[in-house]
N, C-alpha and C positions, 0 to 999 in steps of 0.2 A: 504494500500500500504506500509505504514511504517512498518507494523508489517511483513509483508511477506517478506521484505529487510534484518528485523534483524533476521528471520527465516533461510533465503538464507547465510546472512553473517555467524551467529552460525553453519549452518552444512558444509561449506566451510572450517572453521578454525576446525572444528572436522574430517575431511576426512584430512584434510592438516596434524592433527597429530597424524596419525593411523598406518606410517611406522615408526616411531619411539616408536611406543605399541607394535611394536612387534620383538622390539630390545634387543635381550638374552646380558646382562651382565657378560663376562666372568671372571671367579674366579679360580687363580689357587695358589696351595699352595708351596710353596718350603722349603727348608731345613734349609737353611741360606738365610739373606740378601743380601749373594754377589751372587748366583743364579738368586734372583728376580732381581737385578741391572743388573746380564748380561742380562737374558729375555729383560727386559725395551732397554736395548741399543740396543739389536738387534733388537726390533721391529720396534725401532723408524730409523736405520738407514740400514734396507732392505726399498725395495718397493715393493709397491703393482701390481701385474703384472696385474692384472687388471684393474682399476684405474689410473686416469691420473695424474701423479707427487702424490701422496700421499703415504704414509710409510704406513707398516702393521698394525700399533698401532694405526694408524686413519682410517682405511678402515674398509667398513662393508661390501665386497666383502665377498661371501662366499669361495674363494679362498684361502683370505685373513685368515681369520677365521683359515681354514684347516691348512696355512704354521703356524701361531699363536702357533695353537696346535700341530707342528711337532716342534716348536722349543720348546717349555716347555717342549717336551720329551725328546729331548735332550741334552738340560739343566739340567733336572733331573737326565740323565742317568751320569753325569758329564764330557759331552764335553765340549772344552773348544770354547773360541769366534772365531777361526781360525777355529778350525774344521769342528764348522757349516757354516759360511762363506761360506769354500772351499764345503762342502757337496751343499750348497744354490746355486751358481755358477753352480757346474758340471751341476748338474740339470737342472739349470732354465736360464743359461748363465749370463753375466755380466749384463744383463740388470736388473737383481733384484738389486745390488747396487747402493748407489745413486751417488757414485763417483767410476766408473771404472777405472781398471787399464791401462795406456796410451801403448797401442799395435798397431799396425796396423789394426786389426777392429774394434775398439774406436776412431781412430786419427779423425774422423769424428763430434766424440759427444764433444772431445776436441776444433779440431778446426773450427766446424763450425760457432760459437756464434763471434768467429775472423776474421773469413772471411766477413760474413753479417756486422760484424761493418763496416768494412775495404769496403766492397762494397758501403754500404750508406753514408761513410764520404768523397768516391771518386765523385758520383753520387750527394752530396752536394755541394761539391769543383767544380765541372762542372758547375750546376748551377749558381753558386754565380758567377763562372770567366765570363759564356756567360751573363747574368746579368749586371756586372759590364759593358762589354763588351758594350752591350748594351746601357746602359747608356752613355756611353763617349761618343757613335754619336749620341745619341739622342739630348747632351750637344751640340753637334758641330755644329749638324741641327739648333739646336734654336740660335745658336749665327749668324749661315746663315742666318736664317730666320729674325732675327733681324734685320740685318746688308742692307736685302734686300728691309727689310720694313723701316727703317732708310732712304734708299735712296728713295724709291718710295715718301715716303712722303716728304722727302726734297724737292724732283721735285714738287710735288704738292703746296708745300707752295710757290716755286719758280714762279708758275703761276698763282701764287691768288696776288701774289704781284705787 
């Protein structure tokens, strides 16, 4: 039984690391070092239209890959970091970068992280006041309730005596 467990366990962790054996390392060469530095910055500050919140440079979308290799070519061609950009946008709209420019079809990706705060610290503040609210006649009840038993049992002592 034991031997079968560690049979079961070793080909689990060997099928577990069989998509990453067949992960191509890409290698590209450039001119100069401020080439390879634009590449880098582009890749790491587009995203991956595939993939959820992850930049090109971490994605193993083959999409991802494909834009990868339109930008080294034109990096190599020597555009410059705006040109690809604005080229990257026509194309694929604002949602390849990771911070859009504030327009009216953005005002949303802007301001909706401000709204949702602003809704759950209103939806807090309601709580806490009906809450509190609560409290203070529950405080009021027990002090009735006291007050009531106070005298009930006064009367009783009254008749034992």
């Amino acid at each position: 039984m034991r031997r079968a467990m560690r049979i079961a366990t070793m080909l689990i962790l060997l099928l577990a690391g069989l998509p990453q054996a067949g992960a191509v390392i890409e290698i590209h060469q450039f001119d100069d070092p401020a080439q390879e530095a634009l590449y880098d910055q582009l890749t790491h500050e587009l995203r991956c239209l595939v993939c959820q919140n992850q930049n090109l440079a971490d994605s193993h979308a083959d999409l991802a890959k494909d834009l990868r290799e339109e930008i080294y070519e034109m990096v190599r061609a020597g555009k410059g970091k705006q040109q690809i950009i604005d080229f990257m946008v026509q194309r694929y709209g604002d949602f390849v970068l990771y911070r859009p420019p504030v327009k009216p079809l953005t005002l949303p990706l802007w301001l909706g992280p401000f709204a949702l705060l602003s809704l759950a610290l209103a939806v807090y503040a309601f709580i806490v006041y009906r809450r509190s609210r609560r409290g203070a006649a529950e405080a009021l009840l027990d002090a009735a309730a006291r007050e009531k038993a106070r005298r009930l049992l006064g009367d009783k002592e009254q008749e034992h005596s």
